[in-house]
C-alpha positions in Angstrom: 24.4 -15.5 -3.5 25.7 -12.0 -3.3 26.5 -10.0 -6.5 27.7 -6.9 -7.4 24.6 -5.1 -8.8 21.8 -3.9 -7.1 20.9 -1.4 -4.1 23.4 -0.2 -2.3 21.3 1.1 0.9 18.2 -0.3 2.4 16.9 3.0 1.3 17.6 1.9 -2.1 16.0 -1.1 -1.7 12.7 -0.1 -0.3 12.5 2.0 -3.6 13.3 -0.6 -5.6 10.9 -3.2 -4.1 8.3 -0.8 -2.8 4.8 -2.8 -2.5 2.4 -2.0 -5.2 -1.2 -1.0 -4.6 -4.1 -2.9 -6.5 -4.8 -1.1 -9.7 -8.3 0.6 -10.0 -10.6 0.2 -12.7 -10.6 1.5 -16.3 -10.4 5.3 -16.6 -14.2 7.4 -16.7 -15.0 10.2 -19.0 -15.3 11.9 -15.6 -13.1 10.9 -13.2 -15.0 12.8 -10.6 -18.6 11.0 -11.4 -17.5 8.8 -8.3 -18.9 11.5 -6.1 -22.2 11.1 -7.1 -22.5 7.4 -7.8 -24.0 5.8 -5.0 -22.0 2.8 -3.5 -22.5 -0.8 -4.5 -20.9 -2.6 -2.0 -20.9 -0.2 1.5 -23.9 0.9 3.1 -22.0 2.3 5.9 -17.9 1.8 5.9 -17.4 4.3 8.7 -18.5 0.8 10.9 -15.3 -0.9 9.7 -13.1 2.0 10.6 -10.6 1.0 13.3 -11.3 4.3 15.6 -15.5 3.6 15.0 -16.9 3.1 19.2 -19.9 0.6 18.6 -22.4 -0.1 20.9 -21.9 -2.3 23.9 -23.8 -5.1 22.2 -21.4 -5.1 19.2 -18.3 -5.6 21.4 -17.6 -9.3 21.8 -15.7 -11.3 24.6 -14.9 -8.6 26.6 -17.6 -8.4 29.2 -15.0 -9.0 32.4 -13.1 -6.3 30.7 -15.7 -3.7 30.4 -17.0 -4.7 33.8 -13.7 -4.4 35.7 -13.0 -1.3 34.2 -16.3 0.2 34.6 -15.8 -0.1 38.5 -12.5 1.3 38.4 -14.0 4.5 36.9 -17.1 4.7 39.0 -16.3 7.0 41.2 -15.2 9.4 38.2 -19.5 9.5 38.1 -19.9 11.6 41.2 -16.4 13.3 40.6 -14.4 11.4 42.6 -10.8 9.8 41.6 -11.1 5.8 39.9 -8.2 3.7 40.0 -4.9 3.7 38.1 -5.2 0.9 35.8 -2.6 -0.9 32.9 -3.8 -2.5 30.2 -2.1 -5.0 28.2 -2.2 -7.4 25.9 -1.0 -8.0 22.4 -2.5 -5.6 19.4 -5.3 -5.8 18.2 -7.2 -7.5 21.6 -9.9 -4.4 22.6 -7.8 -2.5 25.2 -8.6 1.0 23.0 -11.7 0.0 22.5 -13.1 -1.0 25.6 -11.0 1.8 27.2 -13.2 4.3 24.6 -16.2 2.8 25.3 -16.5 2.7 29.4 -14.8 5.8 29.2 -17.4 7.4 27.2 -20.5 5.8 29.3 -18.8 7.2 32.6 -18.4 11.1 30.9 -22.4 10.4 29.7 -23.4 9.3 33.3 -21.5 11.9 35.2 -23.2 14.4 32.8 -26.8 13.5 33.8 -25.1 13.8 37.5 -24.3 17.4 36.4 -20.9 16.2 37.4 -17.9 17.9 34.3 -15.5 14.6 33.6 -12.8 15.2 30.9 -11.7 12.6 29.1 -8.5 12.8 27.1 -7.0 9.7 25.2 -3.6 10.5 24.0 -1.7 8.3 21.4 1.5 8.4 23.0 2.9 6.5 19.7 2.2 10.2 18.1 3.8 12.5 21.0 7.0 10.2 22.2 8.1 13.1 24.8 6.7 14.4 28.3 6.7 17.4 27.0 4.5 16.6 23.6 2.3 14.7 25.4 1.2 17.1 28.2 0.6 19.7 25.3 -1.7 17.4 23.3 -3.4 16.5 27.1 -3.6 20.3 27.6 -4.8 21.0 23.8 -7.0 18.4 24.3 -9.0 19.6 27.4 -8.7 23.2 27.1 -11.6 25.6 26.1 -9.9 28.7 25.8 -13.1 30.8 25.1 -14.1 29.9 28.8 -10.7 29.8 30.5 -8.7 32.3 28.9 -5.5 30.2 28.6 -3.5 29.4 25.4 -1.6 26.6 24.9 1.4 27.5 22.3 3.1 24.6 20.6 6.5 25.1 22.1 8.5 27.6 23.6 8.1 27.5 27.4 9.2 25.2 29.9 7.7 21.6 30.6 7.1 23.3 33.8 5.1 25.9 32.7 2.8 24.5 30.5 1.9 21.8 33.4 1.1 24.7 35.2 -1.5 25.8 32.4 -2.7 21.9 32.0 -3.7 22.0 36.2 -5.1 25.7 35.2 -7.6 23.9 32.5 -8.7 21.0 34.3 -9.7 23.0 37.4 -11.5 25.7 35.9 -13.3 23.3 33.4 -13.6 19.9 35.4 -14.8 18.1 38.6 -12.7 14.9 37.5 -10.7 13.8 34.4 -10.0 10.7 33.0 -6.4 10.4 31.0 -5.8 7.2 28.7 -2.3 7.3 27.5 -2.4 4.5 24.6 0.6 2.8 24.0 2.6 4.6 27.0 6.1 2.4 26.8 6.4 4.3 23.5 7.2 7.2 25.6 10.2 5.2 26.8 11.6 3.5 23.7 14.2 0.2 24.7 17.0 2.2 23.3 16.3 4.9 25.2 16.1 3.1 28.7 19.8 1.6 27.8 21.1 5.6 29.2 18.0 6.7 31.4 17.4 5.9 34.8 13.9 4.2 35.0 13.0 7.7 37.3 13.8 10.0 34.3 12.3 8.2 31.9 9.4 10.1 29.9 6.4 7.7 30.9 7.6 7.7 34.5 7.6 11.6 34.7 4.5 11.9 33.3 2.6 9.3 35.4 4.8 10.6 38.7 2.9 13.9 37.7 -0.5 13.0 36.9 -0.9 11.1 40.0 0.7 13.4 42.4 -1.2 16.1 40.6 -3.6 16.6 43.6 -0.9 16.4 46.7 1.8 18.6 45.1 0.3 21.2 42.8 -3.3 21.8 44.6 -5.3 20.6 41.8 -9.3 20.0 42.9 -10.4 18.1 40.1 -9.8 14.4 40.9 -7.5 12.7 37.8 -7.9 9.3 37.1 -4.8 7.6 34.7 -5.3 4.4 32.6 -2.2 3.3 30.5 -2.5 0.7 27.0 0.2 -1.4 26.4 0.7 -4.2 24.4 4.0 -5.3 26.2 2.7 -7.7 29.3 5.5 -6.7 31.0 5.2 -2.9 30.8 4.4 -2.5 34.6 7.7 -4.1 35.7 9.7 -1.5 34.4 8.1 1.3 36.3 10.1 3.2 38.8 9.1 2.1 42.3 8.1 5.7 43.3 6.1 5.7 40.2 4.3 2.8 41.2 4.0 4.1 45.0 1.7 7.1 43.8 -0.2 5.4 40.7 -0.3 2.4 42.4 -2.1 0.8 39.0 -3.8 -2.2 38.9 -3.1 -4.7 35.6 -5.8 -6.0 33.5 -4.9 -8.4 30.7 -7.1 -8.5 27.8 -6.2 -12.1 25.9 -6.3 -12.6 21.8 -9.5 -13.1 20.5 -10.5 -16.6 18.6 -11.2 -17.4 15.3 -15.0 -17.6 16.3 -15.2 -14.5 18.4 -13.3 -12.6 15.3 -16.1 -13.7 13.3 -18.9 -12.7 15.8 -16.7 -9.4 15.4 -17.1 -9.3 11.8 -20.7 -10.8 11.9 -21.7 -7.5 13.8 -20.1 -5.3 11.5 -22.0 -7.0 8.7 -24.3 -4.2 8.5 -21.3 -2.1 7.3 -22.2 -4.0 4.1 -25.0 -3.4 1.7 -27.5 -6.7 1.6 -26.6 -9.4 -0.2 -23.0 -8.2 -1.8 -21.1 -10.4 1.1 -20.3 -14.4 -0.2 -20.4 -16.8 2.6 -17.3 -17.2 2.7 -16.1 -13.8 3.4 -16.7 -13.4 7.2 -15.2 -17.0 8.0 -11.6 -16.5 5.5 -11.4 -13.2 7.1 -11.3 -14.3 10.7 -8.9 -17.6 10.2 -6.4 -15.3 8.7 -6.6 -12.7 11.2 -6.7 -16.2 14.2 -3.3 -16.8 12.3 -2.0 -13.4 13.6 -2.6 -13.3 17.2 -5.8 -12.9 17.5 -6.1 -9.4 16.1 -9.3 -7.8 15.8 -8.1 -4.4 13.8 -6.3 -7.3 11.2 -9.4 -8.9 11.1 -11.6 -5.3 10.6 -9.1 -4.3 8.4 -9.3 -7.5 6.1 -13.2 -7.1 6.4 -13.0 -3.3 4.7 -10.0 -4.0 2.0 -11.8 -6.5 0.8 -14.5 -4.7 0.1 -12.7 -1.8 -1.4 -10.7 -4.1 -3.7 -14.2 -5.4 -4.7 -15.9 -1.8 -5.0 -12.5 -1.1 -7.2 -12.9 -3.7 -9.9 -16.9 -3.3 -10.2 -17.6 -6.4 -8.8 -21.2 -6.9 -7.6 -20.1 -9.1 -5.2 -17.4 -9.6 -2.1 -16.1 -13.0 -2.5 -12.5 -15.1 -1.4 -10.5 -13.9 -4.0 -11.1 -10.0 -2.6 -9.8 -11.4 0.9 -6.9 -13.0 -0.5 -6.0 -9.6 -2.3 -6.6 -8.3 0.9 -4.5 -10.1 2.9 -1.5 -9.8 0.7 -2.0 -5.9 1.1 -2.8 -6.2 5.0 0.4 -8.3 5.3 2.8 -5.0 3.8 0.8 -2.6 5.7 1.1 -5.2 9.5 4.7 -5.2 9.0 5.6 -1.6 7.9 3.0 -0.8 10.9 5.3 -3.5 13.4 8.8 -2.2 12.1 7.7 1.3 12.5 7.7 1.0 16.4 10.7 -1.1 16.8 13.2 0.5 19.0 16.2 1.4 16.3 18.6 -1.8 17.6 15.9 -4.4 17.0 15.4 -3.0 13.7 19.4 -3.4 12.5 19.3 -6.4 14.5 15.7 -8.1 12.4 17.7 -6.2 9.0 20.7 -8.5 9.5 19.0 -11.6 9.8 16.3 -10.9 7.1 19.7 -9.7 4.8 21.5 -13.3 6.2 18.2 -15.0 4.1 17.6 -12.7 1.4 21.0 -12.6 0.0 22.8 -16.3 0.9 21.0 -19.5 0.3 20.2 -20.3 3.4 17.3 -19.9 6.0 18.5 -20.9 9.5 21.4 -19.1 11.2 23.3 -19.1 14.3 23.2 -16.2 16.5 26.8 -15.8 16.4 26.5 -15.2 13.0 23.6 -12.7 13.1 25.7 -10.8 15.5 28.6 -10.8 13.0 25.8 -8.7 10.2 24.3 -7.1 13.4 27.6 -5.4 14.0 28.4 -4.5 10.5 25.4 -3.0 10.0 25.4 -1.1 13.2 28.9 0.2 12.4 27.7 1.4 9.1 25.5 4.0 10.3 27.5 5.0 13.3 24.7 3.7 15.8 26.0 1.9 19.8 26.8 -1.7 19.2 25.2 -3.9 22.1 26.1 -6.9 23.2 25.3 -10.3 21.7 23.2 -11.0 25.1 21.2 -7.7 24.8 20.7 -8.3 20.8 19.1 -11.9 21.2 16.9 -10.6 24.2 15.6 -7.8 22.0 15.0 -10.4 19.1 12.9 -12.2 21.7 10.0 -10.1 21.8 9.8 -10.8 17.7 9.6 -14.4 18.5 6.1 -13.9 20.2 5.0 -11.5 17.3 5.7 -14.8 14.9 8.3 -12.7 13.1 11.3 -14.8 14.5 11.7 -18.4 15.6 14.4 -18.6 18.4 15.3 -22.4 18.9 18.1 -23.7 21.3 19.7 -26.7 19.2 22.8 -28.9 18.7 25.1 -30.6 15.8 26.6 -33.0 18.5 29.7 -32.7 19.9 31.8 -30.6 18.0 30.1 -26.9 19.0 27.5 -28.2 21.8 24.4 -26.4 21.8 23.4 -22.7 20.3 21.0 -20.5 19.7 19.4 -20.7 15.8 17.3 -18.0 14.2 15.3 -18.2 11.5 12.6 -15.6 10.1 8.8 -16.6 10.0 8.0 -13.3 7.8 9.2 -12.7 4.2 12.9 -11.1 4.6 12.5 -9.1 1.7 9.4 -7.3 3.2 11.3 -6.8 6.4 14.1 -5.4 4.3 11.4 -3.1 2.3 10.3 -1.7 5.6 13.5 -1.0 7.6 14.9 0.7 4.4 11.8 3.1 5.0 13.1 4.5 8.0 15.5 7.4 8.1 18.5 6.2 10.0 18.1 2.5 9.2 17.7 3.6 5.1 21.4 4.4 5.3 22.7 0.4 5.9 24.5 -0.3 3.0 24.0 -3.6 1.1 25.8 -3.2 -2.1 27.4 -6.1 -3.7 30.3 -5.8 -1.6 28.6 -6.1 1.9 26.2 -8.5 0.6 29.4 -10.6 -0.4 30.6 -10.3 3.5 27.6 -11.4 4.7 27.7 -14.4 2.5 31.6 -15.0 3.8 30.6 -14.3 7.8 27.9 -17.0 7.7 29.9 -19.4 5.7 33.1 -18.9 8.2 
């Protein structure tokens, strides 16, 4: 039940309730003897690192994947163009990976065919603007030694520095291959509410790239793959968009609690001999099967451990470290998930995490989440949507396992409605919306805390 003490903003709250890291072990005479100490428990962590390419034979279950992608850039090899291709599928399932890898092989192979292929991978997640991202592309390819051409940070027209990206890739490159990961970032949901689809940023970008050739003379052949993890990415596309890219979809599915631990298994050599209990490899990969499959949760799990380990001089990595691990894994998934929501999900997921945190009850009615939903959106001066819009945004949390969404009834009296309920712990959602600049602002002093008990008890 509401009181009158406490945080007033979410802001506050994060502060208040910030996660807290495992403690290291007892203080050294010299703290900087870890340099020198060799490791007990890694013999080579870089092979756990999420952005670490393995060899083919360490990538598992995604053979059709490699091998459809592979001929979609062969003709990069003898500098011709490959086809537009989306890839999607949930977090975590090898699209960046496998996208790295083939893409990598095709530069090697065009290289022994004295054939110059680019290859730029932009983390659109890190640009979210045309204009960011064709700098970073242009940055990215450019040796200005050999071409003369500078690339300044800002202060010219989008226009302009296109200009100086076609400049780069024909004076350095038969062919180029551009991976945009996570490309519907450049078009957040909130932003799509007021754009056209046709001015969208990913559309502009792509309706460039592809045309590149046809309307600004460029030689080199470009070839454009875009990661998403939304399925339905490509059916937002403007049509003239998907006219000149004219991509092809391939869906990469969530990996299995036994193909997670053939993951792991081939990472074991990450590890020194002997440190790893048995039971390591198979606890990491059932708790990482729990989250959709993810292989960077699992990879992730698979390190922390370790380090928590390494941290309290054990000589061993055993199912207590993974259970440590998970509890941190779990504060850094969510802060990583509530991080890219679109800025109306996020007060929409902060009222219904504040409905359970601060009443004593767990299941609410969308009406009533709407009720908080529009408080809290009022607060901070944000567009209030409608109910319809809310509840279809919510979905997409529903197949992240954040939110269950579940048409019931209580008979006659109401008929049927839509009840919401939160999966994930509220006051960790609450912690990592609060972490956000506009979102910190929500108040939820005693007083609005009070309101919400009074609009779900109405």
């Amino acid at each position: 039940m509401a009181t009158e003490s406490g945080p007033t903003t979410l802001g506050d709250y994060a502060s208040e309730h910030g996660a807290v890291a495992h403690s290291r072990s007892g203080s050294r005479d010299d703290p900087l003897s870890v340099l020198d100490e060799t490791d007990p428990i890694f013999a080579n962590e870089e092979l756990l690192r999420i952005d670490h390419i393995p060899d083919g034979e360490k990538i598992v279950g995604r053979n059709e994947q490699i091998e459809t992608i592979a001929r979609r850039l062969k003709p990069t090899v003898s500098g011709g163009s490959g086809k537009g291709t989306l890839l999607l599928g949930k977090s975590g399932s090898g699209k960046t990976l496998v996208t790295r890898y083939v893409s990598r092989e095709v530069v090697q192979r065009g290289r022994e065919n004295d054939v110059r292929i680019g290859r730029a991978i932009i983390d659109c997640a890190q640009r979210r603007s045309e204009v960011q991202t064709v700098i970073h592309l242009a940055k990215s390819l450019n040796d200005p030694d050999e071409t003369g051409i500078t690339v300044p940070h800002s202060g010219i027209a989008t226009g302009a520095y296109y200009d100086r990206l076609w400049q780069i890739i024909d004076e350095l490159y038969d062919a180029i291959i551009v991976v945009l990961d996570e490309i519907d970032r450049l078009a957040p949901q909130d932003d799509l509410l007021n754009v056209p689809p046709e001015q969208a940023d990913d559309s502009k970008l792509l309706m460039q790239l592809s045309r590149a050739g046809e309307e600004n003379d460029v030689d080199a052949a470009i070839t454009v793959m875009g990661i998403s993890n939304d399925l339905k990415y490509g059916d937002r596309l403007d049509t003239r968009v998907e006219s000149s890219f004219s991509p092809d979809e391939i869906v990469f599915p969530a990996y299995d609690a036994n193909q997670l631990g053939d993951i792991l298994e081939r990472r074991r050599d990450a590890y020194r001999d002997g440190v790893l209990s048995d039971d390591v490899i198979p606890l990491c990969s059932a708790f990482s099967a729990q989250e959709h499959g993810d292989a960077r949760r699992a990879l992730d799990l698979f390190r922390l451990a370790g380090e928590i380990a390494r941290d309290a001089d054990a000589d061993e990595v055993h199912e207590d470290h993974v259970r440590s691990a998970n509890d941190d894994a779990e504060v850094t998934r969510i802060q990583d998930l509530i991080r890219g929501c679109p800025t109306q999900a996020k007060i929409a997921i902060a009222a219904l995490a504040a409905m359970d945190e601060f009443s004593n009850r767990s299941h609410f009615k969308a009406t009533e989440m709407y009720r908080i939903y529009r408080l809290f959106a009022e607060s901070i001066d944000a567009n209030i949507l409608g109910k319809k819009r809310i509840t279809d945004q919510l979905r997409e949390y529903e197949t992240l396992k954040i939110i269950d969404m579940t048409r019931t009834s209580d008979g006659y009296r109401e008929g049927t409605y839509l009840e919401l309920s939160l999966l994930d712990d509220p006051s960790l959602l609450l912690q990592s919306i609060g972490l956000g600049d506009r979102c910190s602002e929500i108040p939820i002093d005693g007083a609005v805390r009070q309101q919400i008990v009074n609009a779900i008890d109405s």
